[in-house]
C-alpha positions as CSV (number, residue, x, y, z in Angstrom):
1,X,0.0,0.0,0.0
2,X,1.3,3.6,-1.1
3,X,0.6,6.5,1.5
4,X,0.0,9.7,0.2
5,X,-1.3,13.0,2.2
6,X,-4.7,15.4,1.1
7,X,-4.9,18.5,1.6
8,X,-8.5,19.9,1.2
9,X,-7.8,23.4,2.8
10,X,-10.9,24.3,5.0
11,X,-10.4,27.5,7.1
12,X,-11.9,28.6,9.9
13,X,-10.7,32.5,10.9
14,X,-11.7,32.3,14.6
15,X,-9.6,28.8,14.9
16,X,-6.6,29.5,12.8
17,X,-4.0,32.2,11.5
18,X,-3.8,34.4,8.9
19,X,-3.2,33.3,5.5
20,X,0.2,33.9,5.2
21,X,0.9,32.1,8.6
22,X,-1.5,29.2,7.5
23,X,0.3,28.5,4.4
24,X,3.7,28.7,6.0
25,X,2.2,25.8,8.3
26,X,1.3,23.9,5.4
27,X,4.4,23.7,4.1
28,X,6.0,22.9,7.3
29,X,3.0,19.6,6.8
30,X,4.1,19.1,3.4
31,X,7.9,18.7,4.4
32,X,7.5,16.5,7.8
33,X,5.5,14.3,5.0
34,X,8.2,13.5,3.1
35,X,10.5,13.4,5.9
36,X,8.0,10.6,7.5
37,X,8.3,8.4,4.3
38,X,4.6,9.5,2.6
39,X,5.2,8.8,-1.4
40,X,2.8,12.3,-2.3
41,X,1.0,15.4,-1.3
42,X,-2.2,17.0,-3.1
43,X,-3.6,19.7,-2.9
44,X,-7.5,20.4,-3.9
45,X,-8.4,23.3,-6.4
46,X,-11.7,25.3,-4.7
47,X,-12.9,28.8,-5.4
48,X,-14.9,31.3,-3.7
49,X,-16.1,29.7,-0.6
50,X,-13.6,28.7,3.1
51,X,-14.3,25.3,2.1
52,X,-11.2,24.7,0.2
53,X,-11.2,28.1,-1.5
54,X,-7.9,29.1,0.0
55,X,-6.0,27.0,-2.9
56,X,-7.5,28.3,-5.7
57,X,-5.0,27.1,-7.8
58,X,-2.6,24.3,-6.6
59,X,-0.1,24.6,-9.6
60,X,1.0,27.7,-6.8
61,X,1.1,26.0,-4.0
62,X,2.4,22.9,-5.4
63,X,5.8,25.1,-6.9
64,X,6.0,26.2,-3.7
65,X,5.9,23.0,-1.8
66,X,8.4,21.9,-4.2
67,X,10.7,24.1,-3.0
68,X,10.7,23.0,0.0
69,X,10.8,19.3,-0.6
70,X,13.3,17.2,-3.0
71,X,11.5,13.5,-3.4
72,X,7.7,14.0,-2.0
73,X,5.7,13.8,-5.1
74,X,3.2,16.8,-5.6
75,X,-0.4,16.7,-6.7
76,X,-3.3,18.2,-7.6
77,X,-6.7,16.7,-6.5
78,X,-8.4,18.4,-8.3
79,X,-7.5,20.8,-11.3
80,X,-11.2,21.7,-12.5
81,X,-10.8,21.8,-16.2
82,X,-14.2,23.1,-17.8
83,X,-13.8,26.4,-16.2
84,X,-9.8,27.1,-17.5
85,X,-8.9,27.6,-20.7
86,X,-6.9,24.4,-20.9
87,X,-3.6,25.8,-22.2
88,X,-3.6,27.8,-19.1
89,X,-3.8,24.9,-17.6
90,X,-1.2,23.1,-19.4
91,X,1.5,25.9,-18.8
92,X,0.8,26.1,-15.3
93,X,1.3,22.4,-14.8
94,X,3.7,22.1,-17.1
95,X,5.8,24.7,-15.1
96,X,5.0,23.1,-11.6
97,X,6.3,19.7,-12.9
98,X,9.2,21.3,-14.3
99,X,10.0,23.5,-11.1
100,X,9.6,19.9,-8.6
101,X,12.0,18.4,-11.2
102,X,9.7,15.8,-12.3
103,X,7.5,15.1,-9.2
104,X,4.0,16.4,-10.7
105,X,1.3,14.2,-9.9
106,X,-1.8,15.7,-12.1
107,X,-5.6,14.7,-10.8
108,X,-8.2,16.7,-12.8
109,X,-12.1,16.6,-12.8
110,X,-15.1,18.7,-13.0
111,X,-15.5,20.0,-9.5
112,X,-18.7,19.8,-7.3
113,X,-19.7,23.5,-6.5
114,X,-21.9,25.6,-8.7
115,X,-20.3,28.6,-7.9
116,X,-17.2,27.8,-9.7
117,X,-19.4,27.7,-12.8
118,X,-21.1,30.7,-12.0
119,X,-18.4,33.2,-11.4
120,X,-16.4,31.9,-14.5
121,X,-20.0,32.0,-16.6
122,X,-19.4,28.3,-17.9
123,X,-22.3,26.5,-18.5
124,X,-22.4,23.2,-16.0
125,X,-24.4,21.1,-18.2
126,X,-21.5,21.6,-20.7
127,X,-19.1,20.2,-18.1
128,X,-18.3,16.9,-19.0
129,X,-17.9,17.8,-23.0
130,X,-15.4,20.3,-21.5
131,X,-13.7,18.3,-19.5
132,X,-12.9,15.9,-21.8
133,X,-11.9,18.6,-24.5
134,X,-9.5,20.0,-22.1
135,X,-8.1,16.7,-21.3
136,X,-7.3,15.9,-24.7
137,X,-6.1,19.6,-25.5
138,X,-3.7,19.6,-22.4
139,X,-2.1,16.2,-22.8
140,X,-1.5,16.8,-26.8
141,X,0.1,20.0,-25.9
142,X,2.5,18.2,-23.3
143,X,3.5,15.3,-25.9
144,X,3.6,17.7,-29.1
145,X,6.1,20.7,-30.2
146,X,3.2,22.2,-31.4
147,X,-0.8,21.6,-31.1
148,X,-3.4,22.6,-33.2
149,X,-6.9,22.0,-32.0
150,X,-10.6,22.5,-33.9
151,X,-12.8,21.6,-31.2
152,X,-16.3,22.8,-29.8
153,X,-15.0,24.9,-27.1
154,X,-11.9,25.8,-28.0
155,X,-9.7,26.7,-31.5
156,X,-6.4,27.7,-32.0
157,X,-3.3,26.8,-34.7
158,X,0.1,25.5,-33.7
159,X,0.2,26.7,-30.5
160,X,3.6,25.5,-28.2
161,X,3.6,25.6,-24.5
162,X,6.7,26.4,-22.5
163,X,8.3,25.1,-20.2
164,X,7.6,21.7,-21.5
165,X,6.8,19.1,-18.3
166,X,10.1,17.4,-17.5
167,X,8.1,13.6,-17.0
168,X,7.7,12.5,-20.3
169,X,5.4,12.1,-22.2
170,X,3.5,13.8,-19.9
171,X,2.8,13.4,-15.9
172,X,0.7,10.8,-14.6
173,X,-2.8,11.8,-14.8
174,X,-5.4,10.8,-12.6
175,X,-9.3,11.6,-12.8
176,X,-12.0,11.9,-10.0
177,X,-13.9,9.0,-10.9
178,X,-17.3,9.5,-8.8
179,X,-19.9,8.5,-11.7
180,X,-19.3,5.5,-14.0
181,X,-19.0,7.4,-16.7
182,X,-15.9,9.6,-15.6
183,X,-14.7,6.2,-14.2
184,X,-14.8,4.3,-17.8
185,X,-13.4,7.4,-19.6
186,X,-10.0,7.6,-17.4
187,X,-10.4,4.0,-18.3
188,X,-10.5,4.2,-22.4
189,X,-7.7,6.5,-21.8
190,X,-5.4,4.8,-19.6
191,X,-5.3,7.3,-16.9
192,X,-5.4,6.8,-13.5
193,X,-8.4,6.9,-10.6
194,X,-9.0,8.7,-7.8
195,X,-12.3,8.4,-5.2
196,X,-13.3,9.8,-1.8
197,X,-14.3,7.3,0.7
198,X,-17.0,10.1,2.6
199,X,-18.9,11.5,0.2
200,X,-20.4,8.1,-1.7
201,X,-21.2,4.5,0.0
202,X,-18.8,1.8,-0.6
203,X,-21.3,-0.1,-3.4
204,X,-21.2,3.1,-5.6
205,X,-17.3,3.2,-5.4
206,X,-17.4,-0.2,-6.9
207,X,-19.4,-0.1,-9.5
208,X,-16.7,3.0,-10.7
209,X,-14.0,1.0,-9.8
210,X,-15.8,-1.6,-12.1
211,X,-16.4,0.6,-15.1
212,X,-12.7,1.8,-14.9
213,X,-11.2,-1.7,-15.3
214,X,-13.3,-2.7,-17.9
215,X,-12.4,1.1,-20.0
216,X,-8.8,0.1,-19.4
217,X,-9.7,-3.5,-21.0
218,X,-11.5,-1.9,-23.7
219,X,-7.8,-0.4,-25.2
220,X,-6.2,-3.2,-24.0
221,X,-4.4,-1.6,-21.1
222,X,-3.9,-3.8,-17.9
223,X,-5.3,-2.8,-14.5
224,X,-2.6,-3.6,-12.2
225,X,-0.4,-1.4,-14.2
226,X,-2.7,1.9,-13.0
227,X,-3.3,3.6,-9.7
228,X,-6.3,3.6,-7.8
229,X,-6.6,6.0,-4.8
230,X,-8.7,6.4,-2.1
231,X,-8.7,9.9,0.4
232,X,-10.0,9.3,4.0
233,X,-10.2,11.4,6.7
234,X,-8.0,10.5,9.6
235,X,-6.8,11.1,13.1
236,X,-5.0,9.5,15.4
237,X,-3.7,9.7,19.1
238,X,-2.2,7.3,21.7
239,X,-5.8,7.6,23.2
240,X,-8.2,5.9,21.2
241,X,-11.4,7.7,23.2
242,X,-9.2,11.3,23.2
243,X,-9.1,10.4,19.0
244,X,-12.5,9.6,18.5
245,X,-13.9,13.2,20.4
246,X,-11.4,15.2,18.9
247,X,-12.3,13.5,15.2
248,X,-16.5,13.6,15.8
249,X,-15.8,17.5,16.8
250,X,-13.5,18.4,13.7
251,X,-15.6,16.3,11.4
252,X,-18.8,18.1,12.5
253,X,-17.1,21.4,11.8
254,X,-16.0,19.5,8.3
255,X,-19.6,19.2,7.2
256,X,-20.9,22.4,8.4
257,X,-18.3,24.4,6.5
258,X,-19.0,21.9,3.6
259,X,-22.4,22.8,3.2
260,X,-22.2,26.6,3.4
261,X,-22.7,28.2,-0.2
262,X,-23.0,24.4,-1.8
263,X,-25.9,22.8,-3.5
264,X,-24.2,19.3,-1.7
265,X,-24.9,18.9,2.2
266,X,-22.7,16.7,3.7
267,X,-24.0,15.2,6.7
268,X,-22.2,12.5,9.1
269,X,-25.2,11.0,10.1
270,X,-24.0,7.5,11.0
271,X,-20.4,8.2,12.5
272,X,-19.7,4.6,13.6
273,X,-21.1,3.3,10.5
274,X,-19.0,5.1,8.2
275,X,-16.1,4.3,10.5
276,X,-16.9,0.5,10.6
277,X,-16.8,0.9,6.5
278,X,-13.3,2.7,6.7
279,X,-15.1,6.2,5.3
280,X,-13.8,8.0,8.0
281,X,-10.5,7.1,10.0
282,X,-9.6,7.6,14.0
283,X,-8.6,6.6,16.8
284,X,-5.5,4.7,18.7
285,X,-2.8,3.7,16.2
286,X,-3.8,-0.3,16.7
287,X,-7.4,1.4,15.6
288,X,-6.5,3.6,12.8
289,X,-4.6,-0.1,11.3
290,X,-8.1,-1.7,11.8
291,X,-10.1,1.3,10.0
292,X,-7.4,1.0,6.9
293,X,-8.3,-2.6,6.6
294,X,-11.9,-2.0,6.8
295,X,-11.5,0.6,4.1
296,X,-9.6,-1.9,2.5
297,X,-12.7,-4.4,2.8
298,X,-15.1,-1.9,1.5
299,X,-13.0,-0.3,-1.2
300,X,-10.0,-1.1,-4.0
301,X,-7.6,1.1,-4.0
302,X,-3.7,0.6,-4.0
303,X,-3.1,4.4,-2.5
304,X,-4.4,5.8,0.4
305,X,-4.2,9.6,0.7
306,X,-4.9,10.3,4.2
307,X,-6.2,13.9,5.2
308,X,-5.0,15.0,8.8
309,X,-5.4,18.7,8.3
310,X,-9.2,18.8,8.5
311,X,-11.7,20.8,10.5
312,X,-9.9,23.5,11.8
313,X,-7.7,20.5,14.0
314,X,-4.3,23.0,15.5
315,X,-1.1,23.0,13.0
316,X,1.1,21.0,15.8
317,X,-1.7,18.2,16.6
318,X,-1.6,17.6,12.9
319,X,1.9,17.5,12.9
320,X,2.0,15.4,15.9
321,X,-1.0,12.9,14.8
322,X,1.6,12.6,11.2
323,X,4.6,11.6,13.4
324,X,2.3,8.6,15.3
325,X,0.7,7.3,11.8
326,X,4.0,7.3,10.4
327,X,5.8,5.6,13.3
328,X,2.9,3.1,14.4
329,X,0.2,3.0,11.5
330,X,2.1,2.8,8.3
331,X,4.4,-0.1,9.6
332,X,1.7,-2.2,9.5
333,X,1.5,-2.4,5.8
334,X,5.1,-2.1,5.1
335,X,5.9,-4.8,2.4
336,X,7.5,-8.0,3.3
337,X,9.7,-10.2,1.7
Protein backbone atom coordinates (compact mmCIF):
# COMPACT_ATOMS: atom_id res chain seq x y z
CA UNK A 1 0.00 0.00 0.00
CA UNK A 2 1.25 3.57 -1.08
CA UNK A 3 0.56 6.47 1.55
CA UNK A 4 -0.04 9.69 0.19
CA UNK A 5 -1.26 13.02 2.19
CA UNK A 6 -4.70 15.35 1.05
CA UNK A 7 -4.92 18.49 1.56
CA UNK A 8 -8.54 19.92 1.24
CA UNK A 9 -7.78 23.45 2.81
CA UNK A 10 -10.88 24.30 4.97
CA UNK A 11 -10.36 27.53 7.08
CA UNK A 12 -11.90 28.56 9.91
CA UNK A 13 -10.74 32.45 10.86
CA UNK A 14 -11.74 32.26 14.64
CA UNK A 15 -9.59 28.83 14.88
CA UNK A 16 -6.58 29.52 12.78
CA UNK A 17 -4.05 32.23 11.53
CA UNK A 18 -3.80 34.44 8.88
CA UNK A 19 -3.17 33.34 5.53
CA UNK A 20 0.22 33.88 5.18
CA UNK A 21 0.89 32.11 8.62
CA UNK A 22 -1.48 29.19 7.55
CA UNK A 23 0.33 28.47 4.36
CA UNK A 24 3.68 28.72 6.00
CA UNK A 25 2.25 25.76 8.31
CA UNK A 26 1.29 23.87 5.44
CA UNK A 27 4.39 23.74 4.09
CA UNK A 28 6.04 22.86 7.25
CA UNK A 29 3.02 19.55 6.76
CA UNK A 30 4.15 19.07 3.39
CA UNK A 31 7.93 18.73 4.43
CA UNK A 32 7.48 16.52 7.81
CA UNK A 33 5.50 14.29 5.02
CA UNK A 34 8.23 13.48 3.07
CA UNK A 35 10.46 13.42 5.86
CA UNK A 36 7.96 10.57 7.47
CA UNK A 37 8.35 8.45 4.29
CA UNK A 38 4.59 9.51 2.61
CA UNK A 39 5.21 8.81 -1.42
CA UNK A 40 2.76 12.28 -2.28
CA UNK A 41 0.98 15.41 -1.27
CA UNK A 42 -2.18 16.99 -3.07
CA UNK A 43 -3.58 19.73 -2.89
CA UNK A 44 -7.51 20.44 -3.92
CA UNK A 45 -8.41 23.33 -6.37
CA UNK A 46 -11.72 25.30 -4.73
CA UNK A 47 -12.94 28.80 -5.38
CA UNK A 48 -14.87 31.33 -3.66
CA UNK A 49 -16.12 29.75 -0.56
CA UNK A 50 -13.63 28.73 3.05
CA UNK A 51 -14.27 25.33 2.11
CA UNK A 52 -11.17 24.67 0.15
CA UNK A 53 -11.19 28.08 -1.47
CA UNK A 54 -7.86 29.07 0.02
CA UNK A 55 -6.01 27.05 -2.88
CA UNK A 56 -7.53 28.25 -5.71
CA UNK A 57 -4.97 27.06 -7.82
CA UNK A 58 -2.55 24.29 -6.65
CA UNK A 59 -0.13 24.57 -9.58
CA UNK A 60 1.05 27.72 -6.83
CA UNK A 61 1.13 26.04 -3.96
CA UNK A 62 2.41 22.93 -5.39
CA UNK A 63 5.80 25.15 -6.86
CA UNK A 64 5.97 26.21 -3.74
CA UNK A 65 5.93 22.98 -1.77
CA UNK A 66 8.40 21.91 -4.23
CA UNK A 67 10.71 24.13 -3.03
CA UNK A 68 10.74 22.99 0.03
CA UNK A 69 10.79 19.30 -0.55
CA UNK A 70 13.27 17.19 -2.96
CA UNK A 71 11.53 13.50 -3.36
CA UNK A 72 7.68 13.99 -2.04
CA UNK A 73 5.67 13.85 -5.11
CA UNK A 74 3.18 16.83 -5.62
CA UNK A 75 -0.36 16.67 -6.73
CA UNK A 76 -3.29 18.20 -7.56
CA UNK A 77 -6.70 16.67 -6.54
CA UNK A 78 -8.43 18.42 -8.31
CA UNK A 79 -7.46 20.81 -11.35
CA UNK A 80 -11.18 21.68 -12.48
CA UNK A 81 -10.77 21.76 -16.17
CA UNK A 82 -14.20 23.14 -17.82
CA UNK A 83 -13.80 26.45 -16.21
CA UNK A 84 -9.78 27.12 -17.51
CA UNK A 85 -8.89 27.60 -20.74
CA UNK A 86 -6.85 24.36 -20.93
CA UNK A 87 -3.55 25.83 -22.18
CA UNK A 88 -3.55 27.76 -19.10
CA UNK A 89 -3.83 24.92 -17.57
CA UNK A 90 -1.21 23.10 -19.41
CA UNK A 91 1.45 25.90 -18.80
CA UNK A 92 0.78 26.11 -15.26
CA UNK A 93 1.28 22.36 -14.75
CA UNK A 94 3.71 22.13 -17.05
CA UNK A 95 5.81 24.70 -15.06
CA UNK A 96 4.95 23.09 -11.61
CA UNK A 97 6.34 19.68 -12.87
CA UNK A 98 9.19 21.30 -14.34
CA UNK A 99 9.98 23.50 -11.11
CA UNK A 100 9.59 19.86 -8.58
CA UNK A 101 12.01 18.42 -11.20
CA UNK A 102 9.74 15.76 -12.28
CA UNK A 103 7.50 15.14 -9.18
CA UNK A 104 3.97 16.37 -10.71
CA UNK A 105 1.26 14.24 -9.93
CA UNK A 106 -1.78 15.71 -12.08
CA UNK A 107 -5.58 14.75 -10.80
CA UNK A 108 -8.23 16.66 -12.83
CA UNK A 109 -12.14 16.58 -12.81
CA UNK A 110 -15.11 18.66 -13.00
CA UNK A 111 -15.52 20.04 -9.46
CA UNK A 112 -18.71 19.78 -7.30
CA UNK A 113 -19.70 23.47 -6.51
CA UNK A 114 -21.94 25.62 -8.74
CA UNK A 115 -20.30 28.59 -7.93
CA UNK A 116 -17.22 27.83 -9.67
CA UNK A 117 -19.44 27.70 -12.82
CA UNK A 118 -21.12 30.75 -12.01
CA UNK A 119 -18.42 33.17 -11.39
CA UNK A 120 -16.41 31.92 -14.49
CA UNK A 121 -19.99 31.97 -16.60
CA UNK A 122 -19.38 28.32 -17.85
CA UNK A 123 -22.29 26.49 -18.46
CA UNK A 124 -22.37 23.17 -15.97
CA UNK A 125 -24.44 21.05 -18.24
CA UNK A 126 -21.45 21.55 -20.70
CA UNK A 127 -19.12 20.18 -18.06
CA UNK A 128 -18.25 16.93 -19.01
CA UNK A 129 -17.87 17.79 -22.97
CA UNK A 130 -15.44 20.32 -21.55
CA UNK A 131 -13.73 18.28 -19.52
CA UNK A 132 -12.92 15.85 -21.80
CA UNK A 133 -11.93 18.65 -24.47
CA UNK A 134 -9.53 20.04 -22.12
CA UNK A 135 -8.05 16.71 -21.33
CA UNK A 136 -7.27 15.86 -24.73
CA UNK A 137 -6.06 19.57 -25.51
CA UNK A 138 -3.68 19.55 -22.38
CA UNK A 139 -2.10 16.16 -22.81
CA UNK A 140 -1.54 16.81 -26.80
CA UNK A 141 0.15 20.03 -25.87
CA UNK A 142 2.45 18.19 -23.30
CA UNK A 143 3.50 15.30 -25.94
CA UNK A 144 3.60 17.70 -29.09
CA UNK A 145 6.09 20.68 -30.17
CA UNK A 146 3.15 22.15 -31.38
CA UNK A 147 -0.83 21.62 -31.08
CA UNK A 148 -3.35 22.65 -33.22
CA UNK A 149 -6.91 21.99 -32.05
CA UNK A 150 -10.61 22.46 -33.91
CA UNK A 151 -12.75 21.60 -31.17
CA UNK A 152 -16.30 22.77 -29.80
CA UNK A 153 -14.96 24.86 -27.10
CA UNK A 154 -11.85 25.78 -28.01
CA UNK A 155 -9.74 26.65 -31.51
CA UNK A 156 -6.35 27.65 -31.98
CA UNK A 157 -3.32 26.78 -34.71
CA UNK A 158 0.08 25.52 -33.70
CA UNK A 159 0.25 26.72 -30.54
CA UNK A 160 3.62 25.47 -28.17
CA UNK A 161 3.58 25.55 -24.48
CA UNK A 162 6.65 26.42 -22.52
CA UNK A 163 8.26 25.08 -20.18
CA UNK A 164 7.60 21.71 -21.46
CA UNK A 165 6.75 19.06 -18.32
CA UNK A 166 10.12 17.36 -17.47
CA UNK A 167 8.07 13.55 -17.02
CA UNK A 168 7.66 12.49 -20.34
CA UNK A 169 5.38 12.10 -22.20
CA UNK A 170 3.50 13.82 -19.92
CA UNK A 171 2.83 13.41 -15.93
CA UNK A 172 0.74 10.81 -14.61
CA UNK A 173 -2.79 11.82 -14.81
CA UNK A 174 -5.38 10.84 -12.60
CA UNK A 175 -9.31 11.57 -12.77
CA UNK A 176 -12.00 11.89 -10.02
CA UNK A 177 -13.87 8.95 -10.89
CA UNK A 178 -17.25 9.51 -8.83
CA UNK A 179 -19.89 8.48 -11.71
CA UNK A 180 -19.27 5.47 -14.04
CA UNK A 181 -19.04 7.44 -16.72
CA UNK A 182 -15.88 9.56 -15.62
CA UNK A 183 -14.72 6.17 -14.23
CA UNK A 184 -14.82 4.33 -17.85
CA UNK A 185 -13.43 7.36 -19.63
CA UNK A 186 -10.01 7.62 -17.38
CA UNK A 187 -10.44 3.95 -18.34
CA UNK A 188 -10.49 4.15 -22.39
CA UNK A 189 -7.73 6.53 -21.81
CA UNK A 190 -5.45 4.76 -19.61
CA UNK A 191 -5.34 7.31 -16.86
CA UNK A 192 -5.43 6.77 -13.54
CA UNK A 193 -8.40 6.92 -10.62
CA UNK A 194 -9.01 8.66 -7.79
CA UNK A 195 -12.34 8.43 -5.20
CA UNK A 196 -13.33 9.83 -1.82
CA UNK A 197 -14.30 7.32 0.68
CA UNK A 198 -17.04 10.14 2.64
CA UNK A 199 -18.91 11.50 0.16
CA UNK A 200 -20.45 8.06 -1.74
CA UNK A 201 -21.24 4.52 -0.02
CA UNK A 202 -18.85 1.78 -0.61
CA UNK A 203 -21.26 -0.12 -3.38
CA UNK A 204 -21.19 3.07 -5.57
CA UNK A 205 -17.33 3.17 -5.43
CA UNK A 206 -17.45 -0.17 -6.90
CA UNK A 207 -19.36 -0.09 -9.49
CA UNK A 208 -16.68 2.97 -10.72
CA UNK A 209 -14.03 1.03 -9.76
CA UNK A 210 -15.76 -1.62 -12.15
CA UNK A 211 -16.42 0.61 -15.10
CA UNK A 212 -12.67 1.82 -14.86
CA UNK A 213 -11.22 -1.71 -15.28
CA UNK A 214 -13.29 -2.72 -17.94
CA UNK A 215 -12.39 1.05 -20.00
CA UNK A 216 -8.83 0.05 -19.45
CA UNK A 217 -9.71 -3.51 -21.01
CA UNK A 218 -11.46 -1.90 -23.72
CA UNK A 219 -7.82 -0.37 -25.20
CA UNK A 220 -6.19 -3.18 -24.04
CA UNK A 221 -4.43 -1.62 -21.10
CA UNK A 222 -3.88 -3.77 -17.89
CA UNK A 223 -5.27 -2.75 -14.54
CA UNK A 224 -2.59 -3.59 -12.21
CA UNK A 225 -0.42 -1.43 -14.24
CA UNK A 226 -2.69 1.93 -12.99
CA UNK A 227 -3.26 3.63 -9.73
CA UNK A 228 -6.30 3.64 -7.77
CA UNK A 229 -6.61 5.99 -4.76
CA UNK A 230 -8.69 6.35 -2.11
CA UNK A 231 -8.66 9.88 0.39
CA UNK A 232 -10.04 9.31 4.05
CA UNK A 233 -10.19 11.42 6.74
CA UNK A 234 -7.98 10.50 9.58
CA UNK A 235 -6.83 11.12 13.09
CA UNK A 236 -5.05 9.53 15.36
CA UNK A 237 -3.74 9.74 19.09
CA UNK A 238 -2.16 7.31 21.66
CA UNK A 239 -5.75 7.64 23.23
CA UNK A 240 -8.23 5.91 21.21
CA UNK A 241 -11.42 7.70 23.22
CA UNK A 242 -9.18 11.31 23.17
CA UNK A 243 -9.11 10.44 19.00
CA UNK A 244 -12.50 9.55 18.49
CA UNK A 245 -13.92 13.15 20.41
CA UNK A 246 -11.40 15.15 18.86
CA UNK A 247 -12.35 13.46 15.22
CA UNK A 248 -16.48 13.61 15.79
CA UNK A 249 -15.78 17.54 16.84
CA UNK A 250 -13.45 18.40 13.71
CA UNK A 251 -15.55 16.27 11.40
CA UNK A 252 -18.85 18.07 12.45
CA UNK A 253 -17.13 21.37 11.83
CA UNK A 254 -15.97 19.51 8.27
CA UNK A 255 -19.59 19.18 7.16
CA UNK A 256 -20.89 22.40 8.41
CA UNK A 257 -18.30 24.37 6.48
CA UNK A 258 -18.99 21.86 3.59
CA UNK A 259 -22.36 22.78 3.21
CA UNK A 260 -22.19 26.65 3.37
CA UNK A 261 -22.67 28.24 -0.24
CA UNK A 262 -23.03 24.41 -1.76
CA UNK A 263 -25.93 22.80 -3.52
CA UNK A 264 -24.16 19.33 -1.73
CA UNK A 265 -24.93 18.92 2.15
CA UNK A 266 -22.75 16.73 3.68
CA UNK A 267 -24.04 15.18 6.73
CA UNK A 268 -22.22 12.45 9.09
CA UNK A 269 -25.21 11.01 10.09
CA UNK A 270 -24.05 7.55 10.99
CA UNK A 271 -20.44 8.23 12.46
CA UNK A 272 -19.74 4.57 13.65
CA UNK A 273 -21.09 3.28 10.47
CA UNK A 274 -19.01 5.09 8.15
CA UNK A 275 -16.06 4.26 10.48
CA UNK A 276 -16.86 0.50 10.59
CA UNK A 277 -16.75 0.95 6.52
CA UNK A 278 -13.33 2.75 6.75
CA UNK A 279 -15.13 6.20 5.26
CA UNK A 280 -13.81 7.97 8.02
CA UNK A 281 -10.54 7.11 10.05
CA UNK A 282 -9.57 7.58 13.96
CA UNK A 283 -8.60 6.63 16.81
CA UNK A 284 -5.46 4.69 18.67
CA UNK A 285 -2.82 3.72 16.23
CA UNK A 286 -3.84 -0.30 16.68
CA UNK A 287 -7.38 1.41 15.62
CA UNK A 288 -6.49 3.59 12.84
CA UNK A 289 -4.61 -0.08 11.34
CA UNK A 290 -8.11 -1.68 11.81
CA UNK A 291 -10.05 1.31 9.96
CA UNK A 292 -7.36 1.01 6.86
CA UNK A 293 -8.27 -2.63 6.60
CA UNK A 294 -11.87 -2.01 6.77
CA UNK A 295 -11.51 0.63 4.10
CA UNK A 296 -9.64 -1.87 2.54
CA UNK A 297 -12.71 -4.38 2.75
CA UNK A 298 -15.10 -1.86 1.48
CA UNK A 299 -13.00 -0.32 -1.24
CA UNK A 300 -10.04 -1.06 -4.03
CA UNK A 301 -7.60 1.15 -3.97
CA UNK A 302 -3.67 0.56 -3.95
CA UNK A 303 -3.08 4.43 -2.50
CA UNK A 304 -4.41 5.77 0.40
CA UNK A 305 -4.20 9.60 0.65
CA UNK A 306 -4.92 10.34 4.18
CA UNK A 307 -6.15 13.89 5.18
CA UNK A 308 -5.00 14.99 8.77
CA UNK A 309 -5.35 18.66 8.33
CA UNK A 310 -9.24 18.80 8.48
CA UNK A 311 -11.71 20.78 10.52
CA UNK A 312 -9.91 23.46 11.77
CA UNK A 313 -7.67 20.51 14.00
CA UNK A 314 -4.26 22.96 15.51
CA UNK A 315 -1.14 23.03 12.99
CA UNK A 316 1.09 20.99 15.82
CA UNK A 317 -1.75 18.22 16.57
CA UNK A 318 -1.63 17.61 12.89
CA UNK A 319 1.88 17.46 12.87
CA UNK A 320 2.04 15.36 15.93
CA UNK A 321 -1.04 12.87 14.77
CA UNK A 322 1.58 12.55 11.20
CA UNK A 323 4.61 11.59 13.41
CA UNK A 324 2.27 8.60 15.27
CA UNK A 325 0.66 7.34 11.79
CA UNK A 326 4.04 7.26 10.41
CA UNK A 327 5.81 5.59 13.31
CA UNK A 328 2.89 3.11 14.43
CA UNK A 329 0.23 3.03 11.45
CA UNK A 330 2.11 2.76 8.30
CA UNK A 331 4.40 -0.10 9.64
CA UNK A 332 1.74 -2.20 9.49
CA UNK A 333 1.50 -2.41 5.78
CA UNK A 334 5.15 -2.05 5.13
CA UNK A 335 5.93 -4.77 2.36
CA UNK A 336 7.47 -8.00 3.27
CA UNK A 337 9.68 -10.20 1.72
Amino acid sequence: MHFHANLLPMYYPELQPPFETYFQQILDEVKLAEDLGFEGFWFTEHHFLLYGGPIPNPAVFISAAAARTSRIRLGSAISILPVHHPIQTAEDYAMADAISGGRLEFGIGRGNTQIDYDVYAVDREESRARFEEAADIIVGAWSQDCLRHEGRFWRFDEVAVYPRPTQKPHPPVWVAGNSPESAAWAGRHGFDMMSVAHTFPPERARVAMAAWKAGLADCGDDPEQHRSQLLVRVWVEEDGVKARENAIKALERYDYLASIGRERKLQMSDPDAMLEQGRNIYGNPEQCIRGIENAARNFEFDTIATVFNFGGLPHQEVMRAMRLFAKEVMPAFAETA
